[in-house]
BALODO-729169 format. One record per atom (N, C-alpha, C): y, z, x; chain; atom name; residue in one letter. Coordinates in Angstrom, 1 decimal, decimal comma, always signed. Example, Ala and Ser with C-alpha at 12.3 -4.5 7.8 and 13.67 -1.06 7.14 Angstrom:
! BALODO-729169
      yy      zz      xx  chaine  atome  residu
    -5,7    +7,8   +13,2       A      N       a
    -4,5    +7,8   +12,3       A     CA       a
    -3,3    +7,8   +13,2       A      C       a
    -2,2    +7,1   +12,8       A      N       s
    -1,1    +7,1   +13,7       A     CA       s
    +0,0    +7,9   +12,9       A      C       s
//
This chain:
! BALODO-729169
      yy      zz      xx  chaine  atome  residu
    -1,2    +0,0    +0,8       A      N       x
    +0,0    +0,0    +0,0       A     CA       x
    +1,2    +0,0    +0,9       A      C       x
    +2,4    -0,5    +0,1       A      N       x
    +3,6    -0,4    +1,0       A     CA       x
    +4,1    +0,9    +0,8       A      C       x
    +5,2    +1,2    +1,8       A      N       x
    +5,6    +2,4    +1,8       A     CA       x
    +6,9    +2,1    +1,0       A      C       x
    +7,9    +2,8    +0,5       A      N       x
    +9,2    +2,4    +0,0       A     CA       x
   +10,3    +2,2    +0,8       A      C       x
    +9,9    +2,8    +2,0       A      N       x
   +11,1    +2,4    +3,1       A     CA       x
   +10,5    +0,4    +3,9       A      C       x
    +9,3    +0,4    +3,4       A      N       x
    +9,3    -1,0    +3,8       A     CA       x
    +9,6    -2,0    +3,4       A      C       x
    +9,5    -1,5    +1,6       A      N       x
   +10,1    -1,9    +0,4       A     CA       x
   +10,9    -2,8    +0,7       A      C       x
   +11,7    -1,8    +1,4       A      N       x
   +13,6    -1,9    +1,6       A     CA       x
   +14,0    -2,9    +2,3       A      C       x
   +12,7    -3,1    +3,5       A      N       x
   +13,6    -3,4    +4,3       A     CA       x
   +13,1    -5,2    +4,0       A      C       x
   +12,0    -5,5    +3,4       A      N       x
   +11,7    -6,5    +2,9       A     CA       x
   +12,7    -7,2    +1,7       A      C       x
   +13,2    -6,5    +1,0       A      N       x
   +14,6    -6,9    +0,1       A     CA       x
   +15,8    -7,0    +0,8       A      C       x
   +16,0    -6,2    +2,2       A      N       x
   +17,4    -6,6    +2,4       A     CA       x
   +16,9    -7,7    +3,8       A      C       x
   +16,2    -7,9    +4,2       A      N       x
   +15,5    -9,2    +4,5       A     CA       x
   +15,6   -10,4    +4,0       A      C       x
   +15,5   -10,3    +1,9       A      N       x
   +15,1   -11,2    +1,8       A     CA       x
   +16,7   -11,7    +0,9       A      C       x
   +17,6   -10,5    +1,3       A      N       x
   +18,7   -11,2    +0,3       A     CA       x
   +19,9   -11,5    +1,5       A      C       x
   +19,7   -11,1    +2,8       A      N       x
   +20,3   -11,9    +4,0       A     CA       x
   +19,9   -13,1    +4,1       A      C       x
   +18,7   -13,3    +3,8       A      N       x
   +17,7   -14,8    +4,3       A     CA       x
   +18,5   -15,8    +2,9       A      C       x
   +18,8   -15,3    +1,8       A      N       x
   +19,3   -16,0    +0,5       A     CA       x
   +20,6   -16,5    +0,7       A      C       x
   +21,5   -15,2    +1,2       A      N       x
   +22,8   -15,9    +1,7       A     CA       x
   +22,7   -16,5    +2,5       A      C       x
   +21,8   -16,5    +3,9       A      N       x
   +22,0   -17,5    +4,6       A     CA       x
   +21,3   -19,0    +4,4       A      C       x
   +20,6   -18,9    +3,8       A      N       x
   +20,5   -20,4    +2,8       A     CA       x
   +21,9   -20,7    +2,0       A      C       x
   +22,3   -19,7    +1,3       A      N       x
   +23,3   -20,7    +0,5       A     CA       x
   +24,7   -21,1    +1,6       A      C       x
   +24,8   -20,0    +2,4       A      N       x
   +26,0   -20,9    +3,5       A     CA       x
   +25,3   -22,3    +3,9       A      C       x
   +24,2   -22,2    +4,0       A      N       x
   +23,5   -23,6    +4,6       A     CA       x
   +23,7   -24,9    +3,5       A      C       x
   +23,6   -24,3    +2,4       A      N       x
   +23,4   -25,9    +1,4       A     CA       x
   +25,1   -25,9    +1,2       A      C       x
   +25,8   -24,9    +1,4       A      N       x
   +27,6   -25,0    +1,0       A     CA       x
   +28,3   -25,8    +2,3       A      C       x
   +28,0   -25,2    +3,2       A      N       x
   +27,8   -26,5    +4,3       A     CA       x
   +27,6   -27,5    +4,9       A      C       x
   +26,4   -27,8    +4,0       A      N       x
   +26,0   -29,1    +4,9       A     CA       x
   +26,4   -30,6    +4,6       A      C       x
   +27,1   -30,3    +3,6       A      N       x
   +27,9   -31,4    +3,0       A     CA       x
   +29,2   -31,7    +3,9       A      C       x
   +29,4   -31,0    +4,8       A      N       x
   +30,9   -31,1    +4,9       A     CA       x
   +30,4   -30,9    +7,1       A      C       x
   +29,0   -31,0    +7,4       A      N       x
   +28,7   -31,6    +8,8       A     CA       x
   +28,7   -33,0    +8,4       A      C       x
   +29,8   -33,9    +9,5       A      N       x
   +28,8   -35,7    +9,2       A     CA       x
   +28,1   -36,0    +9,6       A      C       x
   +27,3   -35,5   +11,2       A      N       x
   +26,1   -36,1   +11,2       A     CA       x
   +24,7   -35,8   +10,8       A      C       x
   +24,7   -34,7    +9,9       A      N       x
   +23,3   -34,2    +9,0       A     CA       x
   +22,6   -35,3    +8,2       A      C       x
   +21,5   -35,3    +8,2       A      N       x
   +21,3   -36,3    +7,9       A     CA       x
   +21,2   -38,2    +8,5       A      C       x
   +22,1   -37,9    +9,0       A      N       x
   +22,9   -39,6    +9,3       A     CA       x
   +22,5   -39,9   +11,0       A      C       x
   +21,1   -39,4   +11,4       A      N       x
   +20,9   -39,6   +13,1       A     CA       x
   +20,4   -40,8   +13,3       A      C       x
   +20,4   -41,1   +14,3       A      N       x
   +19,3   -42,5   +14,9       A     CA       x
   +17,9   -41,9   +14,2       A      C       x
   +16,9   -42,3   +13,5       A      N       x
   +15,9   -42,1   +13,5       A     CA       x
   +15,3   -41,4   +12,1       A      C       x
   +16,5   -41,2   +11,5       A      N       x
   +16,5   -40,6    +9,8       A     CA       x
   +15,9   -42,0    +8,8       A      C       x
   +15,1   -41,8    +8,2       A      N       x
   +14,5   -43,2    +7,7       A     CA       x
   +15,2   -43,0    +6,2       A      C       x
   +15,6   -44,6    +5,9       A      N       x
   +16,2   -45,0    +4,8       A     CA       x
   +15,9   -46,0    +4,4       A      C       x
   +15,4   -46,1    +3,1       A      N       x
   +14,5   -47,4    +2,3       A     CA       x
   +15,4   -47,5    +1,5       A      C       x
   +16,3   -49,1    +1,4       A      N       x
   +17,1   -49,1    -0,1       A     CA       x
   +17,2   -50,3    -0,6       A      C       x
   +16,0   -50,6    -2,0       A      N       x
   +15,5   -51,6    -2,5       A     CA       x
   +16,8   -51,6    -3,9       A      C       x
   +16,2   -52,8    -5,0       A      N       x
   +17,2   -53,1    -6,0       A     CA       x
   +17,3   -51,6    -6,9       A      C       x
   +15,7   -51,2    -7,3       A      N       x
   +16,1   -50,2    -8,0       A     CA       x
   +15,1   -48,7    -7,8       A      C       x
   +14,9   -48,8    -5,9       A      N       x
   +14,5   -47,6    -5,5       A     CA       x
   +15,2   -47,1    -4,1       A      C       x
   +15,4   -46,2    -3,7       A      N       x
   +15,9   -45,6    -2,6       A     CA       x
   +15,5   -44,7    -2,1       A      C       x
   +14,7   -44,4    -0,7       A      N       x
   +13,7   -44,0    -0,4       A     CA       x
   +14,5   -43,4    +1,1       A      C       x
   +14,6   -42,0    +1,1       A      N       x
   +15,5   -41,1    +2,2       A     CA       x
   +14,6   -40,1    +2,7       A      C       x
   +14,6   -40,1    +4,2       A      N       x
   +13,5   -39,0    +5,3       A     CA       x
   +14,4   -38,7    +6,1       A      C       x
   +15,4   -37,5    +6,3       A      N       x
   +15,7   -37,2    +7,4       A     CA       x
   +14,7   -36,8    +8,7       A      C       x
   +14,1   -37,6    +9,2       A      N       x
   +13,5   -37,3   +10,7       A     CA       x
   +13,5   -36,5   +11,7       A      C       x
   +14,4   -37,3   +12,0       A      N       x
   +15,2   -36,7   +13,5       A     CA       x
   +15,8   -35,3   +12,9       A      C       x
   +16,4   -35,4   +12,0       A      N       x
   +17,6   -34,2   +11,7       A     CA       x
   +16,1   -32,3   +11,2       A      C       x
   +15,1   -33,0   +10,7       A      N       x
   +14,3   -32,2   +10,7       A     CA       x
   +13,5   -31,6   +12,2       A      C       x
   +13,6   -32,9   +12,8       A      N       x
   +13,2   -32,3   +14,3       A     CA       x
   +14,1   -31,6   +15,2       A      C       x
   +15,2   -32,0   +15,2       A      N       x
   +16,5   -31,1   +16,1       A     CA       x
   +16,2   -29,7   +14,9       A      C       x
   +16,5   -29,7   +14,0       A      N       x
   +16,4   -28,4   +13,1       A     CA       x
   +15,2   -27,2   +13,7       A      C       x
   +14,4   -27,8   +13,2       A      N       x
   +13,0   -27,1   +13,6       A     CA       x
   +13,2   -26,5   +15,1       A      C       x
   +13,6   -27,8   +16,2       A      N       x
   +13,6   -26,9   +17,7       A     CA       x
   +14,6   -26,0   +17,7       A      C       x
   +16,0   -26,4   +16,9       A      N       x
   +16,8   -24,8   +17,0       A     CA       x
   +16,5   -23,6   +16,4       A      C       x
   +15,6   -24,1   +15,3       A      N       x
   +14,7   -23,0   +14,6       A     CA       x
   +14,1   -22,1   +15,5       A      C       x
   +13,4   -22,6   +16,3       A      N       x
   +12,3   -22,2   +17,1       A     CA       x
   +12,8   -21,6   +18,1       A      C       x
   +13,8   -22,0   +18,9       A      N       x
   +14,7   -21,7   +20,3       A     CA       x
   +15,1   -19,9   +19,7       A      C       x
   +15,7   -20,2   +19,0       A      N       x
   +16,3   -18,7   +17,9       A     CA       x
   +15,2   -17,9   +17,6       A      C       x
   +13,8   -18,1   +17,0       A      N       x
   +13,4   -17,0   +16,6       A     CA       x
   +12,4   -16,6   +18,4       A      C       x
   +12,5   -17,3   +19,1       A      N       x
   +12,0   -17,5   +20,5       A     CA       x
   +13,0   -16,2   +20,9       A      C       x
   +13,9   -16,7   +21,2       A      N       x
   +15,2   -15,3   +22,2       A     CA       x
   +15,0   -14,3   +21,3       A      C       x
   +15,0   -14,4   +19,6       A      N       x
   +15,4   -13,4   +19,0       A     CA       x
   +13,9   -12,3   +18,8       A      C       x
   +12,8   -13,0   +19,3       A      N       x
   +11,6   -12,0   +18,8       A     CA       x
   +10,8   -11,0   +19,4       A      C       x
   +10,6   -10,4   +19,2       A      N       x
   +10,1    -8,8   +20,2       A     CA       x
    +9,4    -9,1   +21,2       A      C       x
    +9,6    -8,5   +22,3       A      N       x
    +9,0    -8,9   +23,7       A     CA       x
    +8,4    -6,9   +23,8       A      C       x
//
């Protein structure tokens, strides 16, 4: 069972992690190159349009990683 102090620390966890998504989606509109890299695939037919950011998920992912890398218990 959980304890109620772990409770805690799992809720304010998970409502830091919430704000910091929503600065992410309020921002990303207003980076220009998100999305828009060499290597982001874009399909645009008469009446389908078919969008993969690639590249922009791979730079993401490695800063992802670099950060929880410095930031994780040694």
């Amino acid at each position: 069972m959980f304890e109620v102090s772990s409770i805690g620390k799992i809720l304010i966890g998970s409502g830091i992690f919430l704000v910091l998504m929503g600065l992410v989606f309020i921002t990303a509109g207003k980076i220009p190159w998100v999305g828009k890299l060499p290597g982001d695939i874009i399909i645009q037919k008469e009446n389908f349009s078919f969008y993969f950011p690639l590249t922009t998920c791979i730079i993401l992912s490695a800063i992802l990683s670099l950060a929880f890398f410095l930031t994780g218990r040694r």
